[in-house]
KELOKE-840839 format. One line per 5 residues: their letters; for each residue x, z, y of C-alpha. Coordinates in nm, 2 decimals, decimal comma. Each point is the difference from the previous one (the first is absolute). Example, Ala and Ser with C-alpha at 12.3 -4.5 7.8 and 13.67 -1.06 7.14 Angstrom:
2
AS) 1,23:0,78:-0,45; 0,14:-0,07:0,34
//
This chain:
630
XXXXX) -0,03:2,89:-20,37; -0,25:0,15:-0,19; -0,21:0,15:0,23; -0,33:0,14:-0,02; -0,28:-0,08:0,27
XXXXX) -0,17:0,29:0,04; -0,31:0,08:0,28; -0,01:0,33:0,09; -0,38:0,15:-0,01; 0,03:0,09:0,40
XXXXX) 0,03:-0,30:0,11; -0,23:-0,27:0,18; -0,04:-0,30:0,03; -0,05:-0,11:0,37; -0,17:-0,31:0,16
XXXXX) 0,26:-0,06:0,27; -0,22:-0,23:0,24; -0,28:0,29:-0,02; 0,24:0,25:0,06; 0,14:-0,19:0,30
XXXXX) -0,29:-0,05:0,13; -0,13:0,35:-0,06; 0,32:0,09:0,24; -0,12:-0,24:0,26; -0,36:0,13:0,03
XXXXX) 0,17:0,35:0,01; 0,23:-0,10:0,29; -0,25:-0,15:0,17; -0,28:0,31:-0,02; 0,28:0,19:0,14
XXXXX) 0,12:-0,18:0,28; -0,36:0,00:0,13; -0,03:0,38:-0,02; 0,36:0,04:0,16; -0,11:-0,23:0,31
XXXXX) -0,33:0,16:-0,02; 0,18:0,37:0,03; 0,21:-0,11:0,29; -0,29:-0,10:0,18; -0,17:0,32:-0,02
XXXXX) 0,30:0,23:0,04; 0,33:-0,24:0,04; 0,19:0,32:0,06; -0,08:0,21:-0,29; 0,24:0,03:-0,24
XXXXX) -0,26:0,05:-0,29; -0,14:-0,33:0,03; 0,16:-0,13:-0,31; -0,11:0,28:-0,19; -0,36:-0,02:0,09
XXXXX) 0,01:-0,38:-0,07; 0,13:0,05:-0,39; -0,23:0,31:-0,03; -0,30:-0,27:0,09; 0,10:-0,21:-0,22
XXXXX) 0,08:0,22:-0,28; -0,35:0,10:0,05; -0,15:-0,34:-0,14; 0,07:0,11:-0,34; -0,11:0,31:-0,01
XXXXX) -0,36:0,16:-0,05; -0,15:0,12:0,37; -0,28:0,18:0,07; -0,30:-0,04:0,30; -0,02:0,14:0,30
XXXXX) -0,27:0,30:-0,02; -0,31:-0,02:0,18; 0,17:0,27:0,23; 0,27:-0,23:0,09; -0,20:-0,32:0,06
XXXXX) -0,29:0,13:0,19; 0,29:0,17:0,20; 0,17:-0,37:0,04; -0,32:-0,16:0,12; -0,14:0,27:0,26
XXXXX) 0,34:0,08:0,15; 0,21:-0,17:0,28; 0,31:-0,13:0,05; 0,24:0,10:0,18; -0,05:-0,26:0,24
XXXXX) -0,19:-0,38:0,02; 0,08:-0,22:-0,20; 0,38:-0,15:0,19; 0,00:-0,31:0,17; 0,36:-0,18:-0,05
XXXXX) 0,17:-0,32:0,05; 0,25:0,02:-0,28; -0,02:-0,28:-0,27; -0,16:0,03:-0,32; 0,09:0,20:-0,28
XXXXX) 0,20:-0,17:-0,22; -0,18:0,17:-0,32; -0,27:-0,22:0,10; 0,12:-0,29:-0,13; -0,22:0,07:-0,39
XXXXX) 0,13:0,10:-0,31; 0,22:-0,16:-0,22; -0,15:0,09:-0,36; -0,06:-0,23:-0,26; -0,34:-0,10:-0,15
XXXXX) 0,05:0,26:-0,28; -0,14:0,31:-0,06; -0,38:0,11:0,19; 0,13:0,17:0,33; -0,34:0,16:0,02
XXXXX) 0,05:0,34:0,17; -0,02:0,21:-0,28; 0,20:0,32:0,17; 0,00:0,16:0,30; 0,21:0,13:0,22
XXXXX) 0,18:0,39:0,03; -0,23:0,16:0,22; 0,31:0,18:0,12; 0,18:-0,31:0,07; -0,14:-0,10:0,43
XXXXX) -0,15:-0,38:0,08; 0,27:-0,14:0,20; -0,05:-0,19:0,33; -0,04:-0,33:-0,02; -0,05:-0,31:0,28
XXXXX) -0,09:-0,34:-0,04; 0,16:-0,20:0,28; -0,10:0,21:0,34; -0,25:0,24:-0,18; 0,13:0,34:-0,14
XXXXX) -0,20:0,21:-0,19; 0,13:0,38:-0,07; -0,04:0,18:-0,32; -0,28:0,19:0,06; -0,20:-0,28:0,13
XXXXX) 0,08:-0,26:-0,33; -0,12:0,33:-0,18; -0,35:0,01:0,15; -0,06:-0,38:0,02; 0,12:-0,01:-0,36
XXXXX) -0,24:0,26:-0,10; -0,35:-0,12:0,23; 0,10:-0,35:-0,23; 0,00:0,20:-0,36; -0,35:0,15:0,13
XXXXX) -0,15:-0,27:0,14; 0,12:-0,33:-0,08; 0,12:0,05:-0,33; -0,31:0,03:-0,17; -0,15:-0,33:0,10
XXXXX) 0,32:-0,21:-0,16; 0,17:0,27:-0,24; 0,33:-0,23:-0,10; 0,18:0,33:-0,04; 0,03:0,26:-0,26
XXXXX) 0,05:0,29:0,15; 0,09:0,05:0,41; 0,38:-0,09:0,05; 0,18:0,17:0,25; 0,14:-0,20:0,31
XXXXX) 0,36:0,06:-0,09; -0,06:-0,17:-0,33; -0,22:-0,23:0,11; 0,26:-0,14:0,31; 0,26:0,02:-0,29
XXXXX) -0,17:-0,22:-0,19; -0,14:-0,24:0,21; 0,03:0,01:0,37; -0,27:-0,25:0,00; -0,28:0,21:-0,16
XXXXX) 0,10:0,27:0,20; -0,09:-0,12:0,34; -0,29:-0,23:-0,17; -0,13:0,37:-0,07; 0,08:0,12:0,36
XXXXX) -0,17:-0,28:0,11; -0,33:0,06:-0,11; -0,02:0,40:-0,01; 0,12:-0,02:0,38; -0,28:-0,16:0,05
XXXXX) -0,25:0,31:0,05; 0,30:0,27:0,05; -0,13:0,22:0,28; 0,38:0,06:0,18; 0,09:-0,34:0,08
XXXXX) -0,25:-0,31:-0,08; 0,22:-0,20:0,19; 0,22:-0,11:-0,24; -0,15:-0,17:-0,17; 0,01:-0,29:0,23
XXXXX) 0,34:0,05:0,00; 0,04:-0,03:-0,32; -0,21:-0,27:-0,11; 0,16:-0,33:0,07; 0,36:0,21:-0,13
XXXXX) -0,18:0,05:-0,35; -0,17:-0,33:0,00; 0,44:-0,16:-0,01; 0,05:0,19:-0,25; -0,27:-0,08:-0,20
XXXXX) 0,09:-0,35:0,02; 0,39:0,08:-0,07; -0,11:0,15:-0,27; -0,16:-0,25:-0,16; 0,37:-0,22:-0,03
XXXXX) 0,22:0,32:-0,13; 0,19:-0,16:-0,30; -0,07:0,28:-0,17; -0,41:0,15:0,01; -0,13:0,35:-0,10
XXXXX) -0,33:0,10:-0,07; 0,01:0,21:0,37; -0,01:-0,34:0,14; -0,31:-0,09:-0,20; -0,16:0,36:0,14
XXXXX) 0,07:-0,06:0,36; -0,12:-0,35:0,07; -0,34:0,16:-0,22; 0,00:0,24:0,27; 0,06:-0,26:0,28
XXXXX) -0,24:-0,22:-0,10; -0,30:0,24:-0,07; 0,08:0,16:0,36; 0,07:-0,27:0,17; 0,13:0,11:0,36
XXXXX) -0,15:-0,11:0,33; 0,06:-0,32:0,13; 0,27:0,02:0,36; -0,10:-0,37:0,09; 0,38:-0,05:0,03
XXXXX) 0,02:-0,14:-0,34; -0,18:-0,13:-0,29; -0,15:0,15:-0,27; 0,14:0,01:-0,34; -0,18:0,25:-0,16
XXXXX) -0,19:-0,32:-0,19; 0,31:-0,11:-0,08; 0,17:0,28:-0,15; -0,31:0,06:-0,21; -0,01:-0,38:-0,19
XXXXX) 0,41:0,13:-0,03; -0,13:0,28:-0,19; -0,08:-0,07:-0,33; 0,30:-0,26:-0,02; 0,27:0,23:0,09
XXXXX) -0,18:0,22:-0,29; 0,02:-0,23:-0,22; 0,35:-0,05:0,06; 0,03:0,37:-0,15; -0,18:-0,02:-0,31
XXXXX) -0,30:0,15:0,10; -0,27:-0,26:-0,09; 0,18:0,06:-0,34; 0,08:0,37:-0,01; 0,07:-0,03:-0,40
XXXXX) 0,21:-0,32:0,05; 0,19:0,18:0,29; 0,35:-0,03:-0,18; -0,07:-0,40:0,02; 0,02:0,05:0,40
XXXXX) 0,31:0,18:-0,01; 0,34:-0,09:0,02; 0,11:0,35:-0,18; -0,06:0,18:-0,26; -0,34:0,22:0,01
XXXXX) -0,22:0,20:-0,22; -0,34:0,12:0,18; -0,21:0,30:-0,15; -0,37:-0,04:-0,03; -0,03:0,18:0,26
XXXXX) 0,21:-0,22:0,25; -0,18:-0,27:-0,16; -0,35:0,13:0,06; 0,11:0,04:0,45; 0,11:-0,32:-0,01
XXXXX) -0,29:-0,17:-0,13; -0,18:0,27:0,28; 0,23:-0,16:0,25; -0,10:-0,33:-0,08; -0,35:0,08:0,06
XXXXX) 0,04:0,14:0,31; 0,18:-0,35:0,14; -0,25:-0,17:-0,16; -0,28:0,17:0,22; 0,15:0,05:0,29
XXXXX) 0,11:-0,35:0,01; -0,39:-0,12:-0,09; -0,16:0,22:0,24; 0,21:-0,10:0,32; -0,04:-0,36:-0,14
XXXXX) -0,39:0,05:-0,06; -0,05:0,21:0,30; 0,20:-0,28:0,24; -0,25:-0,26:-0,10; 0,26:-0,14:-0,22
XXXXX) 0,00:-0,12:-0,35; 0,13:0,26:-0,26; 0,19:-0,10:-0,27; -0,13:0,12:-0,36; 0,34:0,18:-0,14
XXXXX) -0,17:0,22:-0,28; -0,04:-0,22:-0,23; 0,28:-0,31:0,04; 0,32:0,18:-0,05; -0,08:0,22:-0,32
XXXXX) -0,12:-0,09:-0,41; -0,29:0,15:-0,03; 0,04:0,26:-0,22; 0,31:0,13:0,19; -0,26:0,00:0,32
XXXXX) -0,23:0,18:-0,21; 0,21:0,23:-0,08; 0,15:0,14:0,36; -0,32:-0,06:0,18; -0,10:0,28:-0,25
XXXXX) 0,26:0,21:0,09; -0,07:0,02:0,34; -0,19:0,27:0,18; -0,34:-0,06:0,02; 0,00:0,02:0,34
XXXXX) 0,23:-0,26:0,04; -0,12:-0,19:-0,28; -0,34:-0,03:0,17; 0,12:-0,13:0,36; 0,16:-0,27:-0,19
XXXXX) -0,31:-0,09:-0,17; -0,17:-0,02:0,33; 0,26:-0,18:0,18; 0,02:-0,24:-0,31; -0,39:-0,08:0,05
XXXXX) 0,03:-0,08:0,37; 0,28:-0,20:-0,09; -0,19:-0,17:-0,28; -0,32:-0,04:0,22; 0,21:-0,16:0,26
XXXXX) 0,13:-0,25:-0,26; -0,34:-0,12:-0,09; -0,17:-0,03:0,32; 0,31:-0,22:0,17; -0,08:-0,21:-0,30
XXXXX) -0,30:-0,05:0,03; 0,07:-0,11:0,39; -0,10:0,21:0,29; 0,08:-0,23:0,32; -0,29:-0,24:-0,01
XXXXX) -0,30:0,13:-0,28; -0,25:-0,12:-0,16; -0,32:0,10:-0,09; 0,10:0,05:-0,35; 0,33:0,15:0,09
XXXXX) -0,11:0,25:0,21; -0,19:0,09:-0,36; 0,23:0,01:-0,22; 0,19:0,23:0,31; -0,30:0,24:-0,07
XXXXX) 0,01:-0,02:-0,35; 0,40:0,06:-0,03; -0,02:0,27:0,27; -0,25:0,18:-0,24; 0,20:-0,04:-0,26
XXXXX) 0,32:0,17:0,14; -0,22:0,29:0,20; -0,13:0,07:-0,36; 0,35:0,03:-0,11; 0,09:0,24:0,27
XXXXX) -0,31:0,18:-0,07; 0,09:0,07:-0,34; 0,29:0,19:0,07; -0,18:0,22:0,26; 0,01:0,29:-0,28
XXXXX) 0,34:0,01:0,00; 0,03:0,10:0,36; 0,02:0,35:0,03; 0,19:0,10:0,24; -0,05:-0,07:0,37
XXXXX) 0,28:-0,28:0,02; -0,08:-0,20:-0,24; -0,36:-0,06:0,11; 0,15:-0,07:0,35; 0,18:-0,26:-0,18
XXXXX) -0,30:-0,16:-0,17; -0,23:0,02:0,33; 0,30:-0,22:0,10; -0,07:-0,24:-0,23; -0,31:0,02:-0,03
XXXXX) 0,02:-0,13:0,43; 0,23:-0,26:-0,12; -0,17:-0,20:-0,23; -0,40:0,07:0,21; 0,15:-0,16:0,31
XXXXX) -0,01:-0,30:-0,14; -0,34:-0,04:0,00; 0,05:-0,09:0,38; 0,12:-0,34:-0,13; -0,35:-0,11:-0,06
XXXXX) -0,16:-0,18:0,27; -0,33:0,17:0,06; 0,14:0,38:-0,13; -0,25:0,10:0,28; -0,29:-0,06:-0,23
XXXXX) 0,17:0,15:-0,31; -0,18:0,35:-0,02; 0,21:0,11:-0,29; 0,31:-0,07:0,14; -0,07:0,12:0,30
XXXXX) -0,09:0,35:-0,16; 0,31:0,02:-0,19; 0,21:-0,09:0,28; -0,12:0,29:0,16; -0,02:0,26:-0,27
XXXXX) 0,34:-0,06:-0,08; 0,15:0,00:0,37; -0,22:0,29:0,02; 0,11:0,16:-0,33; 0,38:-0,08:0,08
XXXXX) 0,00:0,18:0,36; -0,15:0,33:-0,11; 0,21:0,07:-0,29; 0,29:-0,10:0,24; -0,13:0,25:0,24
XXXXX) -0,08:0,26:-0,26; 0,34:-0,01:-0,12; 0,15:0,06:0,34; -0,21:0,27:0,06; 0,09:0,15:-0,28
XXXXX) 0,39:-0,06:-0,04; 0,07:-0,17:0,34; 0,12:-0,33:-0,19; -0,07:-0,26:0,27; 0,33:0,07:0,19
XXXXX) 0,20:-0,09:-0,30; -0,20:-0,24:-0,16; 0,18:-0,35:-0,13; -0,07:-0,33:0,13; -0,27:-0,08:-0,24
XXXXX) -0,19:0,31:0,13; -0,02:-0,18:0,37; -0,06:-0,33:-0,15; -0,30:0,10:-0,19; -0,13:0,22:0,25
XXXXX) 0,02:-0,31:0,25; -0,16:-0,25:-0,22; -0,28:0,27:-0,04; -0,02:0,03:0,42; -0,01:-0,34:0,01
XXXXX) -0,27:-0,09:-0,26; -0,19:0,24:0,20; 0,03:-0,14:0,36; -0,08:-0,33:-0,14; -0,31:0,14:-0,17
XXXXX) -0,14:0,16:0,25; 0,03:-0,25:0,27; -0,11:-0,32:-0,21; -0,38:-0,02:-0,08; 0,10:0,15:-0,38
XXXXX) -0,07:0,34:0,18; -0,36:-0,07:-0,07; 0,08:0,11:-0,39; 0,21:0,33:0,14; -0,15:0,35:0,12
XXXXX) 0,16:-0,09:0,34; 0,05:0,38:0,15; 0,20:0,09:-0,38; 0,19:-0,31:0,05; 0,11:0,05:0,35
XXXXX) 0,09:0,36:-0,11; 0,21:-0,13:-0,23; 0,16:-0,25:0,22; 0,06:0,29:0,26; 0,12:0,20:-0,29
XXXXX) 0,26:-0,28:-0,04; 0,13:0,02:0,35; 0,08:0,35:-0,02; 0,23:-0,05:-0,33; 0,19:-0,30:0,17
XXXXX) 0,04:0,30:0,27; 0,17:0,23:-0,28; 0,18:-0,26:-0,14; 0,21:-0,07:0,32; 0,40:0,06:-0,05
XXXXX) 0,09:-0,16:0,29; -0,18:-0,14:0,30; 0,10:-0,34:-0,05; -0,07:0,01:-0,36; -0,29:-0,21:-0,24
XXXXX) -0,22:0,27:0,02; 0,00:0,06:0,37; -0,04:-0,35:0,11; -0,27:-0,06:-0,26; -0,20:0,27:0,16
XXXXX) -0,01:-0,17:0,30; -0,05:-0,31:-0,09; -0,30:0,12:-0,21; -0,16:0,18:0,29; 0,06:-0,32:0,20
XXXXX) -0,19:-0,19:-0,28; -0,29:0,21:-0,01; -0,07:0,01:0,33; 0,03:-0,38:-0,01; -0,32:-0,21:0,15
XXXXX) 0,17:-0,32:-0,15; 0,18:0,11:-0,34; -0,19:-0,22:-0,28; -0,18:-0,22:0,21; 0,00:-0,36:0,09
XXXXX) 0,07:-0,11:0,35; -0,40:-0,04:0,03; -0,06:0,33:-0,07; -0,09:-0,02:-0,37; 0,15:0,17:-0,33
XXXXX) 0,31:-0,13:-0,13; 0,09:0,22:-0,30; 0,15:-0,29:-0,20; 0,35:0,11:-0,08; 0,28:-0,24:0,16
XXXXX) 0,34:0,15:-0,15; -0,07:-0,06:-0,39; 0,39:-0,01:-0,14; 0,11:0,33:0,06; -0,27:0,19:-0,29
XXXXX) -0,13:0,35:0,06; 0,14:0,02:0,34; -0,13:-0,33:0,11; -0,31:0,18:0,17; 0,23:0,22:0,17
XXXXX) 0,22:-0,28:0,12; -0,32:-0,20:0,08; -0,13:0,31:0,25; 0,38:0,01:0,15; -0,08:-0,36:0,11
XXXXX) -0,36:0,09:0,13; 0,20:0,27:0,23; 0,28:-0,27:0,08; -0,25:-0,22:0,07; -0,19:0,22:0,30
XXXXX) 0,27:0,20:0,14; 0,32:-0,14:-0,13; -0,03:-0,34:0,14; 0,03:-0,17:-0,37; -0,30:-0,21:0,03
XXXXX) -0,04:-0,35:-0,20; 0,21:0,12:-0,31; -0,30:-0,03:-0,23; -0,23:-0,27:0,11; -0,39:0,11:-0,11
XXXXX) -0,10:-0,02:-0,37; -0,27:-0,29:-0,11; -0,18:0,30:-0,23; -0,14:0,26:0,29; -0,20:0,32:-0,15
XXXXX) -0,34:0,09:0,10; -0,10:0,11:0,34; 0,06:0,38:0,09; -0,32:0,19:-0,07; 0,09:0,34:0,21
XXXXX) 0,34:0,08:0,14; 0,07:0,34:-0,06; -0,02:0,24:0,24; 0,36:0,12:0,20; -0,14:0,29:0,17
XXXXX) -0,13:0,25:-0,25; 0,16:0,30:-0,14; 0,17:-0,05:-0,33; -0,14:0,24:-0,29; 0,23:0,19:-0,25
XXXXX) 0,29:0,01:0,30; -0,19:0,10:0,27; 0,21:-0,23:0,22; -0,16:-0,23:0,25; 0,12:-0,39:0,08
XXXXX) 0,10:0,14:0,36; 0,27:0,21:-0,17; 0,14:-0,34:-0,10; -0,15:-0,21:0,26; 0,23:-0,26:0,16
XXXXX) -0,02:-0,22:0,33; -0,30:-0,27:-0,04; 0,22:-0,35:-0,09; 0,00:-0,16:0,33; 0,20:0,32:0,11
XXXXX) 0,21:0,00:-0,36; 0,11:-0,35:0,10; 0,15:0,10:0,33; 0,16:0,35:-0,12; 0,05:-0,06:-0,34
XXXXX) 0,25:0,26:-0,20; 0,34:-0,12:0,05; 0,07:0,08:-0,43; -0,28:-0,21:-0,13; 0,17:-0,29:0,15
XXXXX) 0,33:0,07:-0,13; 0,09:-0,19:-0,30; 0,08:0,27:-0,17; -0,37:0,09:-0,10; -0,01:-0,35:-0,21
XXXXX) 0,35:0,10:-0,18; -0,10:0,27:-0,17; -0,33:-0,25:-0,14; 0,26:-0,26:-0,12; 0,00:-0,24:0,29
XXXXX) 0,32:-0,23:0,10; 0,05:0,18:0,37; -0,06:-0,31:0,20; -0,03:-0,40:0,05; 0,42:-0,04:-0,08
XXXXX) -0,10:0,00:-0,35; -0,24:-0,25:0,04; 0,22:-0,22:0,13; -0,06:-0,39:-0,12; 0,26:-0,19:-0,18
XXXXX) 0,18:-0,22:0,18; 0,04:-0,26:-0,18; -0,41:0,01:0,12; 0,04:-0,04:0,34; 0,06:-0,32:0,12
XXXXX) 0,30:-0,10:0,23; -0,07:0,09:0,33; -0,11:0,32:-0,06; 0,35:0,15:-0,14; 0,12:0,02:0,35
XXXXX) -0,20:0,29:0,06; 0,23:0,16:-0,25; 0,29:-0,07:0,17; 0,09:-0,30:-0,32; 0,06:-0,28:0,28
XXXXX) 0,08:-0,25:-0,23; -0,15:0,03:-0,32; -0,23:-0,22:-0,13; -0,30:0,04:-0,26; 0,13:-0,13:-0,39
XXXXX) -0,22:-0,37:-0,04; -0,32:0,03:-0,22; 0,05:-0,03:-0,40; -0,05:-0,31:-0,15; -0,23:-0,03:-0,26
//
């Protein structure tokens, strides 16, 4: 026919499957604003109108609120409390549907003009005004101790985005919110679902990533209804970001199953992103006496690691070079054994454990800002504890002294930092963790005969000073924090804590698999032991330690505090043991330290028992499988 093919310069080629499911995603973004609109105000007719303007408002530049606005959001009150409901959940709450492309990082921020929008997770409702000042105490407070976020996204772009994130946020700025602390019980075990949900969405964002960070480094307080999987979600972690790419944030497209072209810049927060999992994921692991896995340096070539390790902040940069030694250190004294030592292995302990304090010693320079030597009197406490592993530690007068110097040095920088920014109440996990290693280091120096070694009156003042930051670190009365404080006061006040049924010193440490919190495990058993009713879990140790020399004094006046032990003075133990305090012996308590909850778990196989005892499972019938031949 002699026709010409010609393409006209307009036109486009088009990828129909993207464009589809562009459409989709579109769709779907709306029909959660629309739903979200009706539940607000089902009666207004603007409702669609506000939903497209919201999401038209995702691809356009926004600005912050001004410090006008937001102290105004956090100082005023709503309307009302917070609403209590019984209508279902939203059904925005279900996650996003985006695909692993492009970082989602909250880059923008919402029109200041533009009001937060009510919003209720199952029977909680929060109104606008309230998600505004919760929103804001977290940007101020929290924020700075896990900055995943560029700049501060607003809530309506946030809940657009991921609903998940959103209430992950609530969650944890509630937490100290002066209008209504109540919810966040409420809103714990709501937020812990999703967290979990979120972890089998077909299609994962990087706001997924952000919230179980957050989740995991706040972990919330235990309801002893159910267990906790706070541990759980935190070895999830780092898989779930590998899944994304992040472990390979210039190999990124290889994890996709689209097209995608990340700047340097996108590049660079990833590989910040991937830090963060990394440490948050070490330091629960490390801090809840389990073994953290070494991430750094398995999943990258070298150079590449070189390269974005550079990149990072170096405030960043130097956690991870802490947490990387503690991890290391860890490593090398499991391998060379810590259940049953040797006189030579508890040397080459001594030797290795000089070797990796050196390490963190050489980085002290770089520490200049009052975080980041928190975070290295952290690890510092981590790796020195282990010098309780030995069996005569007691007579070890350098070990002793840096036990204490360290405790020492770790509590009054953590107090001097709340004194100066109030930091305690908003402090991570690893904060309480390190500052209950430090406590008990301290109670088991000073009531084992190592106290000989120790200005006694300083060391007591430090061990009071102790007390009184478990005191501001209480969220909740049935939190960590509050039933460590009593359980420490119990301790102290103790006649048989350390001691052999005869009277003499038992400092030998029984729980030796659970790493730098095995001496704090060990002392939990000392107070299960006298007032918990626990007794014959840990049969004595062949190696005892020396004979006390002089037990401290519990009467004296503490210097530095000025607070005396009747301030914290408990009933004497034959008293304890009849009107013990009804938390201690819930279960919960031994949750938060890692612990199965009770004796269920521990249940023996069957295929164990013999015959005549599966009746007393109600398995009349069933018989025991005959012994292997050989």
């Amino acid at each position: 026919m002699n026709l010409q093919c010609v393409i006209s310069d307009p036109f486009k080629r088009e990828h129909k499957r993207r464009r589809l499911s562009e459409l989709e995603r579109e769709t779907s973004a709306l029909r959660r604003q629309l739903q979200t609109h009706e539940v607000a105000d089902s009666s207004s007719p603007t409702s669609m109108l506000l939903a497209a303007a919201q999401l038209d408002a995702m691809s356009r530049p926004l600005t912050l609120p001004s410090p006008e606005v937001a102290r105004a959001a956090s100082t005023g009150r709503s309307s009302g409390p917070p609403l209590l409901s019984s209508a279902p959940i939203d059904p925005a709450l279900a996650g996003p549907a985006h695909p692993i492309s492009a970082d989602s990082t909250f880059t923008t921020i919402g029109d200041t003009q533009e009001p937060t929008l009510p919003r209720r997770l199952e029977s909680v409702e929060l109104d606008g005004r309230t998600i505004d000042g919760i929103f804001d105490l977290y940007y101020r407070r929290y924020h700075p101790w896990l900055p995943i976020f560029n700049h501060s996204g607003r809530p309506n772009f946030i809940f657009t985005h991921s609903p998940f994130l959103f209430w992950a946020i609530i969650g944890i700025g509630v937490r100290r919110y002066p209008a209504d602390p109540s919810v966040m019980k409420a809103l714990s075990s709501s937020i812990i679902d999703m967290a979990l949900m979120s972890m089998k969405q077909r299609d994962m964002s990087l706001s997924t990533i952000k919230g179980l960070l957050l989740v995991v480094a706040w972990p919330f307080p235990k309801n002893g209804i159910t267990s906790d999987v706070t541990f759980a979600i935190a070895g999830a972690l780092p898989h779930l970001a590998m899944q994304l790419g992040l472990h390979h944030p210039t190999a990124t497209q290889d994890f996709a199953r689209v097209r995608i072209k990340l700047t340097e810049a996108e590049i660079i927060r990833r590989a910040e992103l991937w830090a963060w999992c990394v440490i948050v994921y070490q330091r629960l692991s490390s801090l809840m006496g389990q073994t953290p896995f070494i991430l750094v340096d398995t999943v990258q070539d070298i150079e590449q690691r070189r390269r974005l390790i550079q990149s990072l902040s170096p405030s960043l940069k130097l956690q991870l070079d802490f947490q990387n030694i503690v991890c290391r250190a860890c490593k090398a004294l499991l391998e060379n054994g810590l259940q049953i030592m040797s006189n030579d292995q508890e040397r080459a302990m001594s030797v290795l454990l000089g070797v990796f304090i050196a390490q963190i010693k050489d980085l002290e320079y770089l520490a200049v800002n009052a975080m980041d030597q928190l975070f290295m009197h952290v690890s510092y406490m981590n790796l020195l504890v282990f010098y309780f592993y030995k069996s005569n530690w007691t007579s070890d007068a350098e070990a002793v002294t840096q036990l204490f110097l360290r405790s020492n040095m770790l509590l009054e920088h953590v107090d001097r930092m709340d004194k100066d920014s109030q930091v305690l109440g908003y402090a991570p996990y690893q904060v309480i963790a390190g500052t209950i290693i430090a406590s008990y280091t301290l109670l088991r120096l000073l009531k084992t005969s190592a106290s000989r070694f120790l200005e006694v009156e300083r060391a007591k003042s430090s061990f009071f000073l102790s007390l009184n930051i478990s005191k501001r670190l209480i969220v909740d009365n049935d939190d960590l924090p509050s039933r460590n404080l009593q359980l420490l006061t119990l301790l102290w006040n103790s006649e048989k804590a350390f001691k052999d049924a005869d009277g003499s010193e038992f400092s030998t440490l029984r729980i030796r698999s659970r790493l730098a919190m095995s001496p704090v495990f060990d002392a939990v058993w000392w107070w299960r032991t006298e007032f918990g009713g626990q007794s014959g879990a840990y049969p004595p140790a062949e190696v005892k330690s020396e004979p006390p020399l002089e037990a401290p004094a519990t009467n004296s006046t503490s210097e530095g505090t000025g607070q005396s032990i009747e301030s914290v003075q408990q009933p004497t133990p034959q008293q304890s043991l009849q009107q013990q305090p009804m938390p201690l012996l819930e279960d919960t308590f031994f949750s938060d330290l890692g612990w199965a909850f009770d004796d269920n778990f521990f249940l023996s196989d069957f295929s164990l028992e013999p015959t005549s005892n599966f009746e007393q499972y109600g398995l009349n019938g069933f018989t025991a499988p005959p012994p292997l031949k050989s």
